[in-house]
CHARMM-style PDB file with segment names, atoms N, HN, CA, C and O in Angstrom:
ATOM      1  N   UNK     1     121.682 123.965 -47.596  1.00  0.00      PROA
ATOM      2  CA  UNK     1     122.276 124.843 -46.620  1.00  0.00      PROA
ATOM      3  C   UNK     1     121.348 125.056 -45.433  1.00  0.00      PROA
ATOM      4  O   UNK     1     121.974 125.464 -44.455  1.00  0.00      PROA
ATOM      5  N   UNK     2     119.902 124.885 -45.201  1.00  0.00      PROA
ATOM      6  HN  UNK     2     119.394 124.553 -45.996  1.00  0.00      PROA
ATOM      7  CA  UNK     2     119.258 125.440 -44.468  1.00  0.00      PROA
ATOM      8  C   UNK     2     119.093 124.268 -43.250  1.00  0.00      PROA
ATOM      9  O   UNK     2     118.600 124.558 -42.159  1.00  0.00      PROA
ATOM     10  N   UNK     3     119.432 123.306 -43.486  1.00  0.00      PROA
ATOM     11  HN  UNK     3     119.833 123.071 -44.371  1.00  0.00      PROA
ATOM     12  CA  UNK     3     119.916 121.699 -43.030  1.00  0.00      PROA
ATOM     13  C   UNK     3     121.476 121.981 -41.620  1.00  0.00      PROA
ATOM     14  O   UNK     3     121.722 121.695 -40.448  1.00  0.00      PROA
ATOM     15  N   UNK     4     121.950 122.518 -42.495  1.00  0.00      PROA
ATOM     16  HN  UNK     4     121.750 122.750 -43.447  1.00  0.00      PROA
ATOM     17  CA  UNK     4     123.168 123.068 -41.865  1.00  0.00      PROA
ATOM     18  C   UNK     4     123.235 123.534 -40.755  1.00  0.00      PROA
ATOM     19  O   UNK     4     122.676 124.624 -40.875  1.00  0.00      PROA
ATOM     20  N   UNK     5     123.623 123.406 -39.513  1.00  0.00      PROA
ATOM     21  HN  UNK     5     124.077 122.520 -39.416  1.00  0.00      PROA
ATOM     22  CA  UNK     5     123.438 123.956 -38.148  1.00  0.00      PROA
ATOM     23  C   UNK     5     125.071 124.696 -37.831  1.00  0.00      PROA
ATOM     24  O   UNK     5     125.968 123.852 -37.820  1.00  0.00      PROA
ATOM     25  N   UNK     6     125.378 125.676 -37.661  1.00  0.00      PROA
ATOM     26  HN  UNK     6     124.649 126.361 -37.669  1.00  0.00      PROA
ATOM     27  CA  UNK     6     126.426 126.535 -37.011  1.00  0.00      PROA
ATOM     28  C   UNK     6     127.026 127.252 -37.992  1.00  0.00      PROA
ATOM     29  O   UNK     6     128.054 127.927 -37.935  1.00  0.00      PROA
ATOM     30  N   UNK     7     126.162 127.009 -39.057  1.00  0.00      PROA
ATOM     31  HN  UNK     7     125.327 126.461 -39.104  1.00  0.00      PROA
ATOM     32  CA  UNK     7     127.497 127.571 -40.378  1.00  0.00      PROA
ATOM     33  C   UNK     7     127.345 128.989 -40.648  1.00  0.00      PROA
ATOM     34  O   UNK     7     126.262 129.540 -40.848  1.00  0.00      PROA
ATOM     35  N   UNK     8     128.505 129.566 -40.646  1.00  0.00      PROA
ATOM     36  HN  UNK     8     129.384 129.119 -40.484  1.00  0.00      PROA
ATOM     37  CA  UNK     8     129.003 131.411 -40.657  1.00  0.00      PROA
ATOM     38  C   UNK     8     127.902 131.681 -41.620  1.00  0.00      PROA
ATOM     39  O   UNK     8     127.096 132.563 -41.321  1.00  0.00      PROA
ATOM     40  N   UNK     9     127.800 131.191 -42.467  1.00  0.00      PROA
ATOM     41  HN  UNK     9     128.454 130.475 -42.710  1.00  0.00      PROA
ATOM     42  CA  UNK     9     127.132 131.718 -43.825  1.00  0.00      PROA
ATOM     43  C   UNK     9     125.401 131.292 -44.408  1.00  0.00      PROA
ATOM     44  O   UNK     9     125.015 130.382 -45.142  1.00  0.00      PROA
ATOM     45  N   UNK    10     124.472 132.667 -43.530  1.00  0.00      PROA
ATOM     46  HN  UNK    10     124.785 133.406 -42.933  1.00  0.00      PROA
ATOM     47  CA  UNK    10     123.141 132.153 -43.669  1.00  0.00      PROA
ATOM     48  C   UNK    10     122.716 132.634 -45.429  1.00  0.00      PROA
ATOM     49  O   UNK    10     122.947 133.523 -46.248  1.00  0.00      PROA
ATOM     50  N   UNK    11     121.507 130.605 -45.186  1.00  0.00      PROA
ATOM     51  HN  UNK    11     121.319 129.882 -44.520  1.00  0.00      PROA
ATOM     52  CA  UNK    11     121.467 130.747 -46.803  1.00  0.00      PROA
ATOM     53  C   UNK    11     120.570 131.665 -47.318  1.00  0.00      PROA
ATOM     54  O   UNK    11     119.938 131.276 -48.300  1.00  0.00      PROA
ATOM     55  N   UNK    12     120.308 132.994 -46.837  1.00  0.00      PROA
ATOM     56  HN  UNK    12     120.822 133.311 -46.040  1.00  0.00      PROA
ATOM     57  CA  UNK    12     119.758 134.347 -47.341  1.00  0.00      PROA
ATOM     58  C   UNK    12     121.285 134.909 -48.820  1.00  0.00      PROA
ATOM     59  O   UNK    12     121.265 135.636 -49.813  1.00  0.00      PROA
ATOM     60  N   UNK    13     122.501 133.939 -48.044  1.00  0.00      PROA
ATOM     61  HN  UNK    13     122.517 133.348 -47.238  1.00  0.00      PROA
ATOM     62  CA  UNK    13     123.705 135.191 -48.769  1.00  0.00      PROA
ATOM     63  C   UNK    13     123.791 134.468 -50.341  1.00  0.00      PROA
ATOM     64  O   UNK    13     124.087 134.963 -51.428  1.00  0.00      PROA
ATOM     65  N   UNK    14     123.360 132.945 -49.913  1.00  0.00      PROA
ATOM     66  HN  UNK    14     123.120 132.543 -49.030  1.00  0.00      PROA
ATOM     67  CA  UNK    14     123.541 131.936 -51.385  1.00  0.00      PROA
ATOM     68  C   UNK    14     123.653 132.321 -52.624  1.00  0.00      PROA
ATOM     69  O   UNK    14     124.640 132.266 -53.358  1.00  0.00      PROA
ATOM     70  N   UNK    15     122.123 132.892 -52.922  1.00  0.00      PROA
ATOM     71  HN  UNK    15     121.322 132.937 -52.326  1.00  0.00      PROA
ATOM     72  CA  UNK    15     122.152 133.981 -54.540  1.00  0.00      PROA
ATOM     73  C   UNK    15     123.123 134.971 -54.654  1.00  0.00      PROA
ATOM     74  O   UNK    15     123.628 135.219 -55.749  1.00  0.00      PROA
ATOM     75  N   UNK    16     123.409 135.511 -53.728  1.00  0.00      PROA
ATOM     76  HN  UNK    16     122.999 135.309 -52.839  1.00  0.00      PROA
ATOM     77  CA  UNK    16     123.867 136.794 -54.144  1.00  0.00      PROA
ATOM     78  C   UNK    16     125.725 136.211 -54.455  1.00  0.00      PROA
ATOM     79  O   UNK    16     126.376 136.642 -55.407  1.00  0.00      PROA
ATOM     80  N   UNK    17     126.341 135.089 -53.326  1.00  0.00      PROA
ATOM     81  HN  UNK    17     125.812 134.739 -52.553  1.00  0.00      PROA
ATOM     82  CA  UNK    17     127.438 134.565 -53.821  1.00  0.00      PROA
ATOM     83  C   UNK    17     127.396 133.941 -55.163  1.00  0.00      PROA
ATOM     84  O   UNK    17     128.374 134.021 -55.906  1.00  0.00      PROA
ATOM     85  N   UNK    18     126.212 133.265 -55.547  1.00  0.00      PROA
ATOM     86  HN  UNK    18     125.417 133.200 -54.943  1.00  0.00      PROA
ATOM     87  CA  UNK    18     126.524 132.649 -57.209  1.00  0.00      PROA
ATOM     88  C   UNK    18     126.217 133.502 -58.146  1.00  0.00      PROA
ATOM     89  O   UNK    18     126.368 133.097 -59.299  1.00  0.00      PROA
ATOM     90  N   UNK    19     125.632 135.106 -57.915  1.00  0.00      PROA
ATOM     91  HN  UNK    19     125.509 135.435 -56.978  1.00  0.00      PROA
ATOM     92  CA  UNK    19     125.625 135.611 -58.405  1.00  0.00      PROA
ATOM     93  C   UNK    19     126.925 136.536 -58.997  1.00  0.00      PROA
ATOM     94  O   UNK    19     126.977 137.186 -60.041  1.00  0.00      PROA
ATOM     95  N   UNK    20     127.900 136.362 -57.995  1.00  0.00      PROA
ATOM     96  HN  UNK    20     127.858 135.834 -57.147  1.00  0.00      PROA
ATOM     97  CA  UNK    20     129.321 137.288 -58.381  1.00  0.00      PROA
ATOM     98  C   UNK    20     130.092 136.286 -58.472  1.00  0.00      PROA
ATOM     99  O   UNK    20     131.243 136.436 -58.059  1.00  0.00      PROA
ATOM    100  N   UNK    21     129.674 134.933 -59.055  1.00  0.00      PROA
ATOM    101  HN  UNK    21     128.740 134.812 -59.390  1.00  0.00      PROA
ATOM    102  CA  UNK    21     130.467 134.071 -59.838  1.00  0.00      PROA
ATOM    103  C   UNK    21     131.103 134.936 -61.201  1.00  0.00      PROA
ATOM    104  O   UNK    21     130.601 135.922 -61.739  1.00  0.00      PROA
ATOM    105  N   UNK    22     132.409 134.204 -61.573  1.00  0.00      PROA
ATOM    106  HN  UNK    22     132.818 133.403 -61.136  1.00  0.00      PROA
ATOM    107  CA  UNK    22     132.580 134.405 -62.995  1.00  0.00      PROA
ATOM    108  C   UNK    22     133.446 133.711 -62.985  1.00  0.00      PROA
ATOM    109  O   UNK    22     134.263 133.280 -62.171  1.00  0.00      PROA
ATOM    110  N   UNK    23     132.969 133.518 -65.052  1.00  0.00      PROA
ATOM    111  HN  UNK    23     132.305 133.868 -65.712  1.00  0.00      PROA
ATOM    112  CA  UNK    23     133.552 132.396 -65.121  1.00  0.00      PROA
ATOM    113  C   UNK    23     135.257 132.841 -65.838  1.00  0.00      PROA
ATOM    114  O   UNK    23     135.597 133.984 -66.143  1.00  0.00      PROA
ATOM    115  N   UNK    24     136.037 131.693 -65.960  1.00  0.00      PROA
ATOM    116  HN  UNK    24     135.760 130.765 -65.713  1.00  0.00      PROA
ATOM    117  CA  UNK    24     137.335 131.503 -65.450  1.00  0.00      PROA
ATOM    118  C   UNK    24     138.242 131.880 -66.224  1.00  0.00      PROA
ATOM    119  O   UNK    24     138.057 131.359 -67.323  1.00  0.00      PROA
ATOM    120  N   UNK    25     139.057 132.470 -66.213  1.00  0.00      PROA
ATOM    121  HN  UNK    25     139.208 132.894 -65.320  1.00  0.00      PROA
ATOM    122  CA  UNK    25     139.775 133.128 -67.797  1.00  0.00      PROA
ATOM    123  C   UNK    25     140.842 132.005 -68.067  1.00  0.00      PROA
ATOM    124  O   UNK    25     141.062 130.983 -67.417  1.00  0.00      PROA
ATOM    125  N   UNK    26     141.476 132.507 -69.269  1.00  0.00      PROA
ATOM    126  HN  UNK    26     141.298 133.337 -69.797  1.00  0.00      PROA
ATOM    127  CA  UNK    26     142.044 130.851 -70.116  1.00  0.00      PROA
ATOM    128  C   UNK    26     142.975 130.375 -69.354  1.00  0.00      PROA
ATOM    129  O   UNK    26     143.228 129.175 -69.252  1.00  0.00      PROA
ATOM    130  N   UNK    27     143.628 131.405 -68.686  1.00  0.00      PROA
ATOM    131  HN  UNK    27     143.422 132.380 -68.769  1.00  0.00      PROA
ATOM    132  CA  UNK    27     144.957 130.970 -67.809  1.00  0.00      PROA
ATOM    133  C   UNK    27     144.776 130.855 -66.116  1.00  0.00      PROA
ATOM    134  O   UNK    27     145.641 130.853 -65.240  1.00  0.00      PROA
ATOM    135  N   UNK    28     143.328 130.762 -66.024  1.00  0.00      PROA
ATOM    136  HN  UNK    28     142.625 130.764 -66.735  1.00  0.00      PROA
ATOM    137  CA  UNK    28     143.331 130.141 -64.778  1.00  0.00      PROA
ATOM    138  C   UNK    28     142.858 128.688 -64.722  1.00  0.00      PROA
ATOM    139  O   UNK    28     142.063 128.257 -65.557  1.00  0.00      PROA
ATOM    140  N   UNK    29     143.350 127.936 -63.730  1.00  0.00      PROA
ATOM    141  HN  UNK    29     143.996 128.286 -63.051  1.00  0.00      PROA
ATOM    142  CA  UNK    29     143.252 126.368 -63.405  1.00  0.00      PROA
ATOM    143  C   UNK    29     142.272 126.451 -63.064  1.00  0.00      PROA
ATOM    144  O   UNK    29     142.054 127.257 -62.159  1.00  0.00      PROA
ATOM    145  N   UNK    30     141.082 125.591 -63.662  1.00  0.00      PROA
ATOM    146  HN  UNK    30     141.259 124.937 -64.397  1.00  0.00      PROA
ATOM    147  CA  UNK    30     139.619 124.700 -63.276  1.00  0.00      PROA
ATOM    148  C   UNK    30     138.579 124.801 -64.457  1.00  0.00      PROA
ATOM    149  O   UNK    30     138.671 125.205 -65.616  1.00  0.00      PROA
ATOM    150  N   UNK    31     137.554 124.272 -63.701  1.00  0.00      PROA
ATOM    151  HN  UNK    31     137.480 123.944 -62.760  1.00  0.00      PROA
ATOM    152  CA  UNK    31     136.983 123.561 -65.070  1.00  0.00      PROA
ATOM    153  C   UNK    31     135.092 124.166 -64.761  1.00  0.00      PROA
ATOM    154  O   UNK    31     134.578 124.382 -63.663  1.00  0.00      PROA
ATOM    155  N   UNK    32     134.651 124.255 -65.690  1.00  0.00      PROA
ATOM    156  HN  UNK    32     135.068 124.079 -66.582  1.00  0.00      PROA
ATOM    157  CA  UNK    32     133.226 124.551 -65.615  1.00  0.00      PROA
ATOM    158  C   UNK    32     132.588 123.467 -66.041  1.00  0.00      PROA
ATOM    159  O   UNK    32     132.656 122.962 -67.162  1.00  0.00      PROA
ATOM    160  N   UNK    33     131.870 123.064 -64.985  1.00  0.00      PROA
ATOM    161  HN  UNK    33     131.814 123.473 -64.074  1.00  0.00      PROA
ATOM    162  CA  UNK    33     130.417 122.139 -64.885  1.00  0.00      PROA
ATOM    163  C   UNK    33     128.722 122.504 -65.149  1.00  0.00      PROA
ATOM    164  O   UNK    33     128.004 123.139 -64.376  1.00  0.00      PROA
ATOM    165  N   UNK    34     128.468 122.119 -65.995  1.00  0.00      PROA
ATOM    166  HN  UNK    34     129.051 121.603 -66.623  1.00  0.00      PROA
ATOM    167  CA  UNK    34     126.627 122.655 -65.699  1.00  0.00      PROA
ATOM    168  C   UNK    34     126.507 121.292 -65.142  1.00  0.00      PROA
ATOM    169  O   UNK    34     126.943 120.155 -65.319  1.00  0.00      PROA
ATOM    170  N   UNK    35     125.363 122.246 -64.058  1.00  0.00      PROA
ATOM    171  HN  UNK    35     125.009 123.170 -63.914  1.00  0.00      PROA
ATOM    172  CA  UNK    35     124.387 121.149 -62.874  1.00  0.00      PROA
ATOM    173  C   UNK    35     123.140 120.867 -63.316  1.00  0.00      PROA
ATOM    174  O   UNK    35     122.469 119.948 -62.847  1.00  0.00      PROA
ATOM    175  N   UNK    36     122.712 121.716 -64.337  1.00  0.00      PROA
ATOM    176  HN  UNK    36     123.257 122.463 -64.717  1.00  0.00      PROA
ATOM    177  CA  UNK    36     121.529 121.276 -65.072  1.00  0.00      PROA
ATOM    178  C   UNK    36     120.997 119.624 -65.099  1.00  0.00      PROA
ATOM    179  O   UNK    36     119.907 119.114 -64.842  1.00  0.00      PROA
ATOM    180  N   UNK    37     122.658 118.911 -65.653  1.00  0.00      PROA
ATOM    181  HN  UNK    37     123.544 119.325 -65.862  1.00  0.00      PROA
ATOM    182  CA  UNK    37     121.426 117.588 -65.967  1.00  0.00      PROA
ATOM    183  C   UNK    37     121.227 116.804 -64.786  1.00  0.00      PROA
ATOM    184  O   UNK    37     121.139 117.299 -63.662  1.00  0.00      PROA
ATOM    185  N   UNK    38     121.157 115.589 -65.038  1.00  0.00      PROA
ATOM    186  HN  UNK    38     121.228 115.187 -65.951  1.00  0.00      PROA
ATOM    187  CA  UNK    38     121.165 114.712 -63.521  1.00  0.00      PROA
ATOM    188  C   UNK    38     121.707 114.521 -62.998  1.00  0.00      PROA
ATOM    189  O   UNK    38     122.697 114.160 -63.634  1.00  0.00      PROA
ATOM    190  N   UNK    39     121.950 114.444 -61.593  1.00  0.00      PROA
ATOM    191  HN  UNK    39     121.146 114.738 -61.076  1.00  0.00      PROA
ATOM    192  CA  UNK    39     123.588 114.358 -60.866  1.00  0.00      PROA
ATOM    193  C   UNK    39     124.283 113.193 -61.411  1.00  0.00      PROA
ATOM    194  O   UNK    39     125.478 113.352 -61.163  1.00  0.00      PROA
ATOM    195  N   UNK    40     124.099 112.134 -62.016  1.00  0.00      PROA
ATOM    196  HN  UNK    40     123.128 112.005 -62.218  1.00  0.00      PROA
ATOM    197  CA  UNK    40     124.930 111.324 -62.238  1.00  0.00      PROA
ATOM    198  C   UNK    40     125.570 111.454 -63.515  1.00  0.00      PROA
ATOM    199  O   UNK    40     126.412 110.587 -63.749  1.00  0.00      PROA
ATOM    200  N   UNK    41     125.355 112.432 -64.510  1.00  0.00      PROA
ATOM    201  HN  UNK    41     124.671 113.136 -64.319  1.00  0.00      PROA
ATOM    202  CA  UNK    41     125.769 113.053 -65.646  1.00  0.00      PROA
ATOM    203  C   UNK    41     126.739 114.036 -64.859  1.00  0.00      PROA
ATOM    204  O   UNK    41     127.960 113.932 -64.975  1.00  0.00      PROA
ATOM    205  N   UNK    42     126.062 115.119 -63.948  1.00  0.00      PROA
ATOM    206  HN  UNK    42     125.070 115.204 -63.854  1.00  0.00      PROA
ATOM    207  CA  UNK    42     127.332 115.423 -63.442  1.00  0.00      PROA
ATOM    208  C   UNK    42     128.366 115.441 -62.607  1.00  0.00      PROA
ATOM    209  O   UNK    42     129.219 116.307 -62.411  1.00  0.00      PROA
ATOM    210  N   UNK    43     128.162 114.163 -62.035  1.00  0.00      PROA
ATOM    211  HN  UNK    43     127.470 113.460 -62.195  1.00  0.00      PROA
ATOM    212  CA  UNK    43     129.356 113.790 -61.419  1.00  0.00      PROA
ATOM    213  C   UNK    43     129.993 113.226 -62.212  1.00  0.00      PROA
ATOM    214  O   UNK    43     131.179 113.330 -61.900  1.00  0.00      PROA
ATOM    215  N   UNK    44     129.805 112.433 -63.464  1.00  0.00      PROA
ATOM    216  HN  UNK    44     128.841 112.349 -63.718  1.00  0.00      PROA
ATOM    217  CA  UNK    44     131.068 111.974 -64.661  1.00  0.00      PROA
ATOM    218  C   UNK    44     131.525 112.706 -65.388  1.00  0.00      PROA
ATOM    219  O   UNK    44     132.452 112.441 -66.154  1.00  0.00      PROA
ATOM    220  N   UNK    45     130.752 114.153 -65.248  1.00  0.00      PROA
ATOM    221  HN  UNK    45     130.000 114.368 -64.626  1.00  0.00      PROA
ATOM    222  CA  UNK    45     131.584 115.083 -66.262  1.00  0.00      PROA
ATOM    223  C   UNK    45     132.417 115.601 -65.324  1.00  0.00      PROA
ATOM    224  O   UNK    45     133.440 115.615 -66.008  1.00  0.00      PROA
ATOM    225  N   UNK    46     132.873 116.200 -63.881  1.00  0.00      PROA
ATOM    226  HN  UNK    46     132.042 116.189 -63.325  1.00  0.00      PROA
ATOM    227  CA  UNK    46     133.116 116.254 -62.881  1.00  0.00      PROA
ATOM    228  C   UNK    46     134.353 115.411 -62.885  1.00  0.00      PROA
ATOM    229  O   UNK    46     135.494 115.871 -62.906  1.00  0.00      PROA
ATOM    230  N   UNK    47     134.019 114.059 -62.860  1.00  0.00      PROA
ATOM    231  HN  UNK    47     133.092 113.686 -62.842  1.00  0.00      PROA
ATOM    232  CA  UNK    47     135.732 113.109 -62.779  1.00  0.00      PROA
ATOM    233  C   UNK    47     136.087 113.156 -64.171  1.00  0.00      PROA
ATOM    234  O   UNK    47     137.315 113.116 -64.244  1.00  0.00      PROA
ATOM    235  N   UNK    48     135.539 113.225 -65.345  1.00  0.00      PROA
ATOM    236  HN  UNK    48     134.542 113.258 -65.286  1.00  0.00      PROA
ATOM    237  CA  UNK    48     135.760 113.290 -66.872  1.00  0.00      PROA
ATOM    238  C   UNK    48     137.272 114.507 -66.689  1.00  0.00      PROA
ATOM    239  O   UNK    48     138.466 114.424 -66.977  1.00  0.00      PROA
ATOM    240  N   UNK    49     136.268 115.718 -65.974  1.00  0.00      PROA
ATOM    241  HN  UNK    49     135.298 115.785 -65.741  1.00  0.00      PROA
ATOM    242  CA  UNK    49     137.049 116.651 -66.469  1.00  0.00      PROA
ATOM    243  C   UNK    49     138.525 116.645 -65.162  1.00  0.00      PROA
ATOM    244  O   UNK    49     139.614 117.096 -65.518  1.00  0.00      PROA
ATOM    245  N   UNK    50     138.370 116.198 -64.004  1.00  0.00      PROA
ATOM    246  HN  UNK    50     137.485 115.831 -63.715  1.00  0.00      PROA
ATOM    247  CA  UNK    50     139.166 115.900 -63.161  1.00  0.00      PROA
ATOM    248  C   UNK    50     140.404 115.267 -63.749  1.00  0.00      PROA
ATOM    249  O   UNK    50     141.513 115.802 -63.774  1.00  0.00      PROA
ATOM    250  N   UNK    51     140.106 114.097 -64.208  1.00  0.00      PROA
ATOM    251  HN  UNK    51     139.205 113.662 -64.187  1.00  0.00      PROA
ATOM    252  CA  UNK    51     141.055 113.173 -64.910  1.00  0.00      PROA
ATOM    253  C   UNK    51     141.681 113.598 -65.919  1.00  0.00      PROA
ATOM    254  O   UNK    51     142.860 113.820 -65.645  1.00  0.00      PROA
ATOM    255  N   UNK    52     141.290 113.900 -67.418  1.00  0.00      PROA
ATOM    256  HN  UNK    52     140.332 113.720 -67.640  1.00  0.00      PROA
ATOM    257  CA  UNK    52     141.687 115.019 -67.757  1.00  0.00      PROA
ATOM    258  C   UNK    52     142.438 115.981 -67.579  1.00  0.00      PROA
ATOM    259  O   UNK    52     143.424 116.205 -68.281  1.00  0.00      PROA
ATOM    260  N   UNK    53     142.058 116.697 -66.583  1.00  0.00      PROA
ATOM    261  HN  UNK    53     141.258 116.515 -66.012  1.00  0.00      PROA
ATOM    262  CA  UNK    53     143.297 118.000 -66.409  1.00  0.00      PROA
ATOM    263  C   UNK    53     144.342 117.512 -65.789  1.00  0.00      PROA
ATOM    264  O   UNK    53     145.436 118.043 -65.984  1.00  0.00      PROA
ATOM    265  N   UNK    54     144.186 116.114 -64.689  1.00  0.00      PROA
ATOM    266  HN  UNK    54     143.298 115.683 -64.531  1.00  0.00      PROA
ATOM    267  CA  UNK    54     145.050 115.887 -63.852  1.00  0.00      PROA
ATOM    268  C   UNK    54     146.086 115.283 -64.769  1.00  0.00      PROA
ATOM    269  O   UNK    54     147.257 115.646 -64.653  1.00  0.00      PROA
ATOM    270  N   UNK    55     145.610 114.063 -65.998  1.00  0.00      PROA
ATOM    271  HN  UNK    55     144.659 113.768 -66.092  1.00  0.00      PROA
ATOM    272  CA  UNK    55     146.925 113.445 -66.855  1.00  0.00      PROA
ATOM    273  C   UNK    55     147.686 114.911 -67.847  1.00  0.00      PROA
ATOM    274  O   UNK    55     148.904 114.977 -68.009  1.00  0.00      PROA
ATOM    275  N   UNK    56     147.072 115.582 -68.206  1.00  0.00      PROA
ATOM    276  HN  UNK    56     146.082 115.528 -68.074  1.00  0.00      PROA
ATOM    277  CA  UNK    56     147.748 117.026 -69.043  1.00  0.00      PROA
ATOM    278  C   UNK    56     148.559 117.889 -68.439  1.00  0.00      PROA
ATOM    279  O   UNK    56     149.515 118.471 -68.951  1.00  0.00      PROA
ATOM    280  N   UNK    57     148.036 117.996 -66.957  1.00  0.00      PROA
ATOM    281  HN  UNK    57     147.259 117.523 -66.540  1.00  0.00      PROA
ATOM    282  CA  UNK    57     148.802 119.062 -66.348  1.00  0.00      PROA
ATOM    283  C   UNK    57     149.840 118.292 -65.513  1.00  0.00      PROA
ATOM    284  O   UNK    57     150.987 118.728 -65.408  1.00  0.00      PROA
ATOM    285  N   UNK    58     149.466 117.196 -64.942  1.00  0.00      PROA
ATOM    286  HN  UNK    58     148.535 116.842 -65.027  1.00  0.00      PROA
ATOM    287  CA  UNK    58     150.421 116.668 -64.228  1.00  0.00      PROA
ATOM    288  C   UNK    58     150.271 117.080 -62.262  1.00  0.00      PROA
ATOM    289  O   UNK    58     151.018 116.672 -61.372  1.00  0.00      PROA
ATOM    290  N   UNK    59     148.764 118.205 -62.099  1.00  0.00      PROA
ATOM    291  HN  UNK    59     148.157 118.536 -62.822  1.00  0.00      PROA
ATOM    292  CA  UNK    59     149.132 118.173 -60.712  1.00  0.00      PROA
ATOM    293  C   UNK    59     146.958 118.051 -60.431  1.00  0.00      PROA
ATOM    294  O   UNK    59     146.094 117.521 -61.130  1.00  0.00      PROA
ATOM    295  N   UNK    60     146.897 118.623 -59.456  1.00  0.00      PROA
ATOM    296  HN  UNK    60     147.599 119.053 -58.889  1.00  0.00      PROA
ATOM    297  CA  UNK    60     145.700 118.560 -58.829  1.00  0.00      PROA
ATOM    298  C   UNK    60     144.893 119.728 -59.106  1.00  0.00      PROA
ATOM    299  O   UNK    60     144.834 120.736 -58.402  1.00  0.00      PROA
ATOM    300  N   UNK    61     144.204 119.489 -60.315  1.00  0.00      PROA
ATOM    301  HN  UNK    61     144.252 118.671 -60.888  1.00  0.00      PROA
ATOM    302  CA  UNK    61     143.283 120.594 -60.815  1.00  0.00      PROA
ATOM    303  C   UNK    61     142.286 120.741 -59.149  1.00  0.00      PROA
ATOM    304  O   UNK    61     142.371 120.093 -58.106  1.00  0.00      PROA
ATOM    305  N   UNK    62     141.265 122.055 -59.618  1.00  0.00      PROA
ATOM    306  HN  UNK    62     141.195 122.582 -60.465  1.00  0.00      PROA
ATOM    307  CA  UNK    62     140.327 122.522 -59.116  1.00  0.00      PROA
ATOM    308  C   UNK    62     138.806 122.983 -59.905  1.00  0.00      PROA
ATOM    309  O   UNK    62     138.441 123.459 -60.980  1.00  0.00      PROA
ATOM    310  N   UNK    63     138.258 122.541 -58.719  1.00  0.00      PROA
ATOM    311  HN  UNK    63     138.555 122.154 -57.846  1.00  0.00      PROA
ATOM    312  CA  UNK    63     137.019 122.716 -59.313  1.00  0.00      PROA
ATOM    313  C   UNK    63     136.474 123.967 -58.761  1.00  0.00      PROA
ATOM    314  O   UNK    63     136.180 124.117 -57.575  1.00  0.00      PROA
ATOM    315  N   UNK    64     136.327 125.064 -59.899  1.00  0.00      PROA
ATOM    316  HN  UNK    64     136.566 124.942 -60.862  1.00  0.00      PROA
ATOM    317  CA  UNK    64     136.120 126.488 -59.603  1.00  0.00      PROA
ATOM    318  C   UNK    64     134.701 126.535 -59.803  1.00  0.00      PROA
ATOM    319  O   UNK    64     134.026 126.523 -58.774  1.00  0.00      PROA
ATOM    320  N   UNK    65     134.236 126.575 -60.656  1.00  0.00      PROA
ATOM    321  HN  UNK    65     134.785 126.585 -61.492  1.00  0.00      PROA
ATOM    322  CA  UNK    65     133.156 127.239 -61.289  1.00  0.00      PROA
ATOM    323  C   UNK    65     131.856 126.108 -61.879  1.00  0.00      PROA
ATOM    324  O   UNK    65     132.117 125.308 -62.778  1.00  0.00      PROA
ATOM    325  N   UNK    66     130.626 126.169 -61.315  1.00  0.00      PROA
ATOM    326  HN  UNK    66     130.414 126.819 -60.585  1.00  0.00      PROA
ATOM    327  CA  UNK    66     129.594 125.544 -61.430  1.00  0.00      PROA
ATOM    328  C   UNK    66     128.715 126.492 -61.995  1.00  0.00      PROA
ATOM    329  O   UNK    66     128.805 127.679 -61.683  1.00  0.00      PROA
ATOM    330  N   UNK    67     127.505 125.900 -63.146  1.00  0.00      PROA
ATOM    331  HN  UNK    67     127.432 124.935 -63.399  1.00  0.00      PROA
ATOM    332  CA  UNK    67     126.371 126.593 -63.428  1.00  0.00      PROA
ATOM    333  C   UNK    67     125.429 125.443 -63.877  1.00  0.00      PROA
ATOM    334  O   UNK    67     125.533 124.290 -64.296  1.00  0.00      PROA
ATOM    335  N   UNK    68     124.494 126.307 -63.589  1.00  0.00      PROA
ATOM    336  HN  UNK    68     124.410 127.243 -63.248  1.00  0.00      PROA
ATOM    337  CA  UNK    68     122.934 125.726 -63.814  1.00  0.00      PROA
ATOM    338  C   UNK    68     122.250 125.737 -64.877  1.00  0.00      PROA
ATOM    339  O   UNK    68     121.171 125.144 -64.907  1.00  0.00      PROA
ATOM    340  N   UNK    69     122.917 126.669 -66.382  1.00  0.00      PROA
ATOM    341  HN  UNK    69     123.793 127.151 -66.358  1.00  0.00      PROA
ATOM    342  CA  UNK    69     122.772 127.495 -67.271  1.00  0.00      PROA
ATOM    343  C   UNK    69     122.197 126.063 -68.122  1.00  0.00      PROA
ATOM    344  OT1 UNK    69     121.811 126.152 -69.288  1.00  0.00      PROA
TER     345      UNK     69
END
């Protein structure tokens, strides 16, 4: 973010937005990712879980909720 030139949102506010994350109750659409491992672990869990919701549900999931945990 600090890369970022014009953007509304200085990265002083970052923590405090992932901090009033929560995570997603059963009947809402999207999927939780940990970013923990290497990005290329999570970008296949990422289309894993994309693909997935998209053949079950039939429309265009969302990706809500990320952690580092």
């Amino acid at each position: 973010m600090v890369r970022r030139t014009g953007h509304f949102m200085p990265p002083t506010l970052l923590q405090s937005q992932l901090a009033t994350l929560e995570p997603l109750e059963p009947d809402e659409d999207g999927v939780a990712i940990d970013t923990a491992p290497p990005i290329d672990d999570v970008v296949e869990q990422v289309l894993l879980a994309l693909r997935s919701r998209d053949a079950t549900a039939g429309n265009q999931p969302r990706l809500c909720h990320v952690t580092d945990r």
